[in-house]
C-alpha positions in Angstrom: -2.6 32.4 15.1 -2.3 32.3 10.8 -1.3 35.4 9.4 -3.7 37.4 7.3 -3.2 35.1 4.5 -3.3 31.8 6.2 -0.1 30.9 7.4 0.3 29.4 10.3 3.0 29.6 13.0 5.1 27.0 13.7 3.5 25.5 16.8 0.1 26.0 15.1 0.9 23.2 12.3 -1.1 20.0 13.1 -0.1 16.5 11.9 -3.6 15.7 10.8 -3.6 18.4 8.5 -0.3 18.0 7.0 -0.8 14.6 6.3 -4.1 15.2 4.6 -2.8 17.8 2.3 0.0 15.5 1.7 -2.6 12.9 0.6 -3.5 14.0 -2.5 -0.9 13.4 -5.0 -0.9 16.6 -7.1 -0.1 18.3 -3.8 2.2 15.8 -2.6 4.2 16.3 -5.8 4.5 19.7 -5.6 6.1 19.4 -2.4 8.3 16.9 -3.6 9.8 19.0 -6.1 10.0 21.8 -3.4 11.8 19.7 -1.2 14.0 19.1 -4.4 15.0 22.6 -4.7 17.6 24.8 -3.5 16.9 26.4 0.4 14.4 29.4 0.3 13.3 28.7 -3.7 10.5 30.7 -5.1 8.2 29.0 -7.4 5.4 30.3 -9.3 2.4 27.9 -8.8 2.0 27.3 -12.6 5.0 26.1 -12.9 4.4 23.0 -11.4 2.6 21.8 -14.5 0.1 20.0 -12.9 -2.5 20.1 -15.5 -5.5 21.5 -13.8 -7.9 24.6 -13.4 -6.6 27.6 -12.2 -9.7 27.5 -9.5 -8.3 23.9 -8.8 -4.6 24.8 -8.5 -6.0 27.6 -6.3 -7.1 25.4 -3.7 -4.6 23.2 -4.0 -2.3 26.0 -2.7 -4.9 27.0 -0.4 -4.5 23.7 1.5 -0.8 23.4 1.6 -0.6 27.1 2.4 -3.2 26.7 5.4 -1.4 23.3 6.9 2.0 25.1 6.9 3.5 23.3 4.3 4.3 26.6 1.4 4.8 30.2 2.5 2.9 31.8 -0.2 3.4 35.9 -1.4 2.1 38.0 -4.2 4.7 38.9 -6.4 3.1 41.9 -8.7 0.7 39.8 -11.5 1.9 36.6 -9.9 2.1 34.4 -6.7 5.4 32.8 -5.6 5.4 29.5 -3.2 8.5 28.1 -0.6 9.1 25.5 1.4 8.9 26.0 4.8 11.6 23.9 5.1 13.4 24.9 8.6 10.4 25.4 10.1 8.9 21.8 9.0 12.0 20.2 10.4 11.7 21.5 13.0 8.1 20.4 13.9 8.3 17.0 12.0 11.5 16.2 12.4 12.3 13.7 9.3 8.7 14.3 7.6 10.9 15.8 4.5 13.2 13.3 4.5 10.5 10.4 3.9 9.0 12.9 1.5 12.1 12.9 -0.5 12.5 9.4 -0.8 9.0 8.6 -1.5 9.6 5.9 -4.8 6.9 7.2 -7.6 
């Protein structure tokens, strides 16, 4: 069952929905540059730069939060985003990988 704000567990993560979120570029390239990062890197979600609405970038966020892709966590006036790395390895073996290598 997702956690209070959305997170689901491991075994709870569904293809279908990973691969939608992942659909949308803006999304997709913020978990590129996730996946670029150093292992358990927080990120505020503005700094991703990806020229929208606050109420967009929201539910961006919302979706990759909600298919497992970002841990997210208030941090005071601000909201910090990780990878799930481990735990999407573990469930898509080699889904990272391909995401990494994806030529822009």
């Amino acid at each position: 069952m997702a956690d209070e704000n959305g997170h689901p567990e491991p075994e709870e993560m569904q293809l279908g929905a990973v691969m939608s979120a992942l659909a949308d570029p803006l999304r997709r390239k913020v978990v590129t540059e996730l996946v670029g990062d150093d292992d358990g890197a927080e990120r505020t979600c503005m700094s991703f730069e990806l020229g929208v609405t606050k109420s967009t970038l929201t539910h961006h966020f919302r979706v990759l939060r909600e298919a497992g892709l970002v841990f997210q966590v208030d941090r005071g006036n601000s909201r910090k985003v990780t990878l799930r790395r481990q735990e999407l390895n573990e469930r898509f073996p080699g889904l990272l990988d391909l995401i990494a290598n994806e030529i822009h």
